[in-house]
C-alpha positions in Angstrom: 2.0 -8.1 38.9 5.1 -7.0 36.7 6.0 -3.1 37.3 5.0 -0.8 34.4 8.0 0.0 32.5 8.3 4.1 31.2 9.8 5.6 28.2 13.4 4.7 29.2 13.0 1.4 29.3 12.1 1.3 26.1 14.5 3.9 25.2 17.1 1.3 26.7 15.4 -1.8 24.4 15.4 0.2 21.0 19.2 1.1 21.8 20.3 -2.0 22.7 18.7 -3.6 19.3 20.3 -0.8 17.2 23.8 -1.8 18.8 23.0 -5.5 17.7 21.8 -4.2 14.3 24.7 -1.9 13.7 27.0 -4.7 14.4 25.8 -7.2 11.8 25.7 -4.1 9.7 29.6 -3.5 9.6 29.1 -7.5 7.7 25.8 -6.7 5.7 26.5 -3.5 4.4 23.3 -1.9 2.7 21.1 -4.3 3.8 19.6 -2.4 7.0 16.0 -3.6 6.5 16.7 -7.2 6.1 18.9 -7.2 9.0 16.9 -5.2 11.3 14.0 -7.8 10.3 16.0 -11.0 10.6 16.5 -9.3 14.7 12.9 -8.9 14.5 12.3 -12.2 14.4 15.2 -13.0 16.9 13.5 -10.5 19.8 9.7 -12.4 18.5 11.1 -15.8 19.2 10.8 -17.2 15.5 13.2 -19.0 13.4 13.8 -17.2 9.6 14.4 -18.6 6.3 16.5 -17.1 3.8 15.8 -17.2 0.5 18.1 -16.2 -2.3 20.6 -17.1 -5.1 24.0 -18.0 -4.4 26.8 -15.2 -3.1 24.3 -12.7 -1.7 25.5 -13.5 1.9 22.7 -15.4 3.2 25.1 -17.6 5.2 27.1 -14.5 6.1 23.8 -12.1 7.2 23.1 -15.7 9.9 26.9 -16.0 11.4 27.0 -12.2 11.8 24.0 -12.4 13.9 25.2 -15.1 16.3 28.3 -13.6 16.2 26.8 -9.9 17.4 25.5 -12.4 20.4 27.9 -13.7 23.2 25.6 -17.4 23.2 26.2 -21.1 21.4 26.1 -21.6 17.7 26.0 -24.7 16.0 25.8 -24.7 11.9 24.5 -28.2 10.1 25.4 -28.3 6.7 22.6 -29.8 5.2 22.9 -32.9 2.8 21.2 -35.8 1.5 23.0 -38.4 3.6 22.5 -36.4 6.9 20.4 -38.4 9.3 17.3 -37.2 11.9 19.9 -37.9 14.8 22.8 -35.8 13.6 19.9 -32.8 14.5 18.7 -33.8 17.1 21.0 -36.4 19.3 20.7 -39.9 19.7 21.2 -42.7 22.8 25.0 -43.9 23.0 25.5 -47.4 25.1 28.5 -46.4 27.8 30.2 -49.5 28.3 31.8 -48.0 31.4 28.3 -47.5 33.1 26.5 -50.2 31.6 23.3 -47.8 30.5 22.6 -45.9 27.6 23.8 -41.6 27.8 21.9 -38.9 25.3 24.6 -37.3 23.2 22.9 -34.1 21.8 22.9 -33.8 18.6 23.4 -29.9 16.6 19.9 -28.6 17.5 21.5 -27.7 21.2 22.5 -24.3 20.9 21.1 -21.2 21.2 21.1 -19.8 17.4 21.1 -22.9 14.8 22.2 -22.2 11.1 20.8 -24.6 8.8 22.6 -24.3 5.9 20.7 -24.8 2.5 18.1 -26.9 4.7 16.7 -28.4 1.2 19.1 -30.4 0.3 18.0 -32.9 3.5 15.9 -35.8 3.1 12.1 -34.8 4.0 12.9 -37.3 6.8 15.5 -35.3 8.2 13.6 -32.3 7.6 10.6 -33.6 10.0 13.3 -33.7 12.7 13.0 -29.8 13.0 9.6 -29.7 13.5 9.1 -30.6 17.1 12.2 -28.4 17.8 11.6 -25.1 15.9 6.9 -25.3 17.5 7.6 -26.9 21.3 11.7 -25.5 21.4 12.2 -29.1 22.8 13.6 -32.5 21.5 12.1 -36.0 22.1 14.4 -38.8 22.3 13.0 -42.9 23.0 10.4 -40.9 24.8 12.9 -38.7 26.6 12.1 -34.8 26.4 15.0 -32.3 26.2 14.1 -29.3 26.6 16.3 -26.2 24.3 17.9 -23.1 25.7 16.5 -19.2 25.3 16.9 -17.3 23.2 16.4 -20.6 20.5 16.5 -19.6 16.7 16.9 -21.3 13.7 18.4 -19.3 10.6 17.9 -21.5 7.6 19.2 -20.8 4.1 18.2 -21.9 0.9 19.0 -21.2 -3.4 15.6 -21.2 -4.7 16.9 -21.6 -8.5 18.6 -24.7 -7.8 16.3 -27.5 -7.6 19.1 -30.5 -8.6 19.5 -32.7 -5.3 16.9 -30.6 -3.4 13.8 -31.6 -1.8 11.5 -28.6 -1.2 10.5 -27.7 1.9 6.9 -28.9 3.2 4.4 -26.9 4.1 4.5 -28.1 7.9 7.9 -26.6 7.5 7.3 -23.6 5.7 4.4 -22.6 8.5 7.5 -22.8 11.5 9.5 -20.3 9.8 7.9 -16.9 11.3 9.5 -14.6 8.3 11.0 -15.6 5.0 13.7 -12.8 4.0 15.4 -12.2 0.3 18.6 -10.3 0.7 19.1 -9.6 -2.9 21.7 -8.2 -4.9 23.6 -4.8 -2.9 23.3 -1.5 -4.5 26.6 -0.4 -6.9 27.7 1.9 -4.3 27.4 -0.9 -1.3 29.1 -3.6 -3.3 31.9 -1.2 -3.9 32.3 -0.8 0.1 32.0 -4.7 0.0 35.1 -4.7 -2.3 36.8 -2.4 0.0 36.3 -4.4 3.2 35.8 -8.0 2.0 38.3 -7.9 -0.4 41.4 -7.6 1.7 39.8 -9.6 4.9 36.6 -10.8 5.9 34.8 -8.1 8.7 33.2 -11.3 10.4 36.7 -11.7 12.1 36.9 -8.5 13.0 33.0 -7.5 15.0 32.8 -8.7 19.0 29.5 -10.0 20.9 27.7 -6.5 22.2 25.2 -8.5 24.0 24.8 -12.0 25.2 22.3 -15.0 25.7 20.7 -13.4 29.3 20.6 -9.8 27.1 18.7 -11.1 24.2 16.1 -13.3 26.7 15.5 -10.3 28.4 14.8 -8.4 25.3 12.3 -11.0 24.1 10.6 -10.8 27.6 10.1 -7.3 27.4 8.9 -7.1 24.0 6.2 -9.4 25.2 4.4 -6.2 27.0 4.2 -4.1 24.2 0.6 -3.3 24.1 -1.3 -4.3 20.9 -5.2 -2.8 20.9 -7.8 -5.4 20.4 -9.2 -3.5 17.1 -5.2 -4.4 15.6 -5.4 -7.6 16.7 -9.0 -8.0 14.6 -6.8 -6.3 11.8 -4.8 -9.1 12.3 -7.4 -11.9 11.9 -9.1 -9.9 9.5 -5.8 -10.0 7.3 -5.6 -14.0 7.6 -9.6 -14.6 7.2 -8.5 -12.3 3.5 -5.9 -14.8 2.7 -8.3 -18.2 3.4 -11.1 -16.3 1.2 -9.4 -14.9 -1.6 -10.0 -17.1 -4.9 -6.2 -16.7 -5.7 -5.2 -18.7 -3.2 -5.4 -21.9 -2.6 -3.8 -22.0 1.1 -4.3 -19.4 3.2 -2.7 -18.0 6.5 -2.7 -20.4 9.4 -3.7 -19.1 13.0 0.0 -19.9 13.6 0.7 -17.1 11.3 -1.5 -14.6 13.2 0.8 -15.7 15.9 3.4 -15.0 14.3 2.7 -11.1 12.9 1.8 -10.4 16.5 4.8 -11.3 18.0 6.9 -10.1 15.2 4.6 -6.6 15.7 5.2 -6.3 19.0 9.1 -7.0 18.0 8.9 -4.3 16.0 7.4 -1.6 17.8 10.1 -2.3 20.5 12.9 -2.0 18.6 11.7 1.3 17.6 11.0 2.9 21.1 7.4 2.3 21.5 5.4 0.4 24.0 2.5 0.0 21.4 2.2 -1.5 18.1 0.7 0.6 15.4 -1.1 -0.8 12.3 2.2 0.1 9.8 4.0 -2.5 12.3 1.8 -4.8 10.7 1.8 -4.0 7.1 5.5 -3.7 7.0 5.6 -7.2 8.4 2.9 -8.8 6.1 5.1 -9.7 3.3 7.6 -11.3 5.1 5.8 -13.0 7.8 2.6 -14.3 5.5 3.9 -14.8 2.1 5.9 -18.4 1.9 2.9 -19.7 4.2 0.4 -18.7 1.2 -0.2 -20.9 -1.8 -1.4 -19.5 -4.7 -3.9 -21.6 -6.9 -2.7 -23.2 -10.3 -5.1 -20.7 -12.1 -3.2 -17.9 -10.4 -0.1 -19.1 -11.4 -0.8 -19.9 -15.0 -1.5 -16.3 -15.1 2.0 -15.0 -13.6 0.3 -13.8 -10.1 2.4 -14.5 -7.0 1.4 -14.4 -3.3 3.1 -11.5 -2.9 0.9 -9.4 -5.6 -2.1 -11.0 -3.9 -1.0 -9.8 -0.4 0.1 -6.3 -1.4 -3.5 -5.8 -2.8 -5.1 -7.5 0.4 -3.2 -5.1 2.3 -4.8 -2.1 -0.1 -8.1 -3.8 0.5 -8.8 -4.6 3.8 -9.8 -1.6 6.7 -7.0 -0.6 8.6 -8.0 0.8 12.3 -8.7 3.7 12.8 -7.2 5.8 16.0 -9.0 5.8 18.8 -10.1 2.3 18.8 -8.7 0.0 21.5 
């Protein structure tokens, strides 16, 4: 049985996360919820889309993240004529030996950026699948297993739709959050101006943890306790989703996975060994909304998933303390 951890080991966790936060920060000035999330979803073992229009530093917010952690990165830059093997390896004939030798492809490292990952074929999209749900490729029946910490940071322009093939939603349902970075406030972009305009801050920030730090963080977030009556919140918040007339798709059971993990994430990174039902809710959005499809009726009238969930969250109970 695994020692009960007290306050200062939690203490320790919520420190150590700030350092990696504060780091990525001195890139993504202004931006502290997005990039606390985007770590979130790092510690929770989930992989994160970002979703945005050009310039914003989507690209930026995912290097400044691997660079914050001492472990391998690998960026594909997505394109229409990139094949399934350039992700995830293929079988090379070695003339020398006489047999065939795996040469892995990208997807072997320990944070991936997939760089505007609709611009791929839907064949090469399908590629990911196995690797972002089992963290393992399978190659002429060979299994490969992928390192820990594994994430995928995936970027896409929204607006541009020329040359893109939009994400299915087997895809969409890996992704545990989808983030928007949006436009800085006047008086961050000045500070951008000030640092990014003589020389880029990317150079400049170190690795404050590394690849055993960040698997240890992800193990210990896995014992935060979550009470069954927040777990029922949980399910109660999905069952919402697969009811409401609004929508057409609702929330998958992966996705109650998914705001668990990210909850318990969350509480960690705050100091807490327990996950309280605003861990949730602040987690809804970004965690349930690009699984959601809204219904054509919905649309027609301008409603989005994100108005629907915002009022779900209104609607249904929220625990009340005391309840375990």
């Amino acid at each position: 049985m695994a020692q009960r951890r007290d306050a200062s080991d939690w203490e320790r966790f919520a420190a150590s996360f700030t350092a990696i936060a504060d780091n990525v920060e001195r890139v993504i000035q202004g931006k502290d919820r997005e990039v606390r999330l985007a770590l979130v979803c790092l510690v929770a073992e989930g992989h994160l889309l970002i979703e945005d229009v050009p310039g914003v530093g989507k690209t930026m917010l995912a290097k400044s993240v691997a660079r914050s952690v001492d472990c391998s990165f690998r960026r594909i830059q997505f394109t229409p004529d990139l094949l399934p093997t350039d992700v995830t390896g293929v079988n090379v004939f070695n003339q020398e030996r006489g047999d065939f030798e795996f040469k892995p492809g990208a997807i072997f490292a320990n944070i991936v950026l997939g760089d505007e990952i609709n611009r791929a074929s839907p064949k090469t999209q399908s590629a990911l699948l196995e690797c972002m749900e089992e963290r393992q490729v399978t190659v002429d029946t060979v299994t490969y297993h992928l390192g820990s910490p594994f994430m995928v940071l995936a970027t896409q322009n929204p607006i541009e739709h020329e040359g893109t093939y939009p994400l299915p939603e087997a895809q969409l349902d890996r992704f545990m959050m989808r983030l928007s970075i949006g436009y800085p406030s006047p008086e961050s972009e000045s500070a951008i101006l000030a640092t990014h305009g003589v020389t880029s801050t990317l150079d400049q920030i170190q690795p404050v943890t590394d690849a055993p730090g960040v698997t240890a963080l992800i193990s210990q977030a896995r014992e935060v306790h979550v009470a069954d009556a927040l777990q029922r919140y949980i399910v109660d918040l999905a069952e919402a989703t697969r009811g409401h007339p609004e929508i057409y798709l609702g929330a998958s059971p992966r996705a109650s996975i998914s705001l668990l993990r990210s909850s318990r994430a969350l509480a960690a990174s705050e100091g807490r060994d327990y996950v309280v039902p605003d861990d949730v809710k602040a987690l809804a959005l970004p965690v349930l909304a690009h699984r959601l499809i809204i219904s054509a009726d919905a649309a027609m009238n301008g409603r989005t998933t994100e108005a629907v969930l915002a009022e779900l969250l209104q609607r249904v109970p929220v625990p009340v303390r005391g309840k375990t």
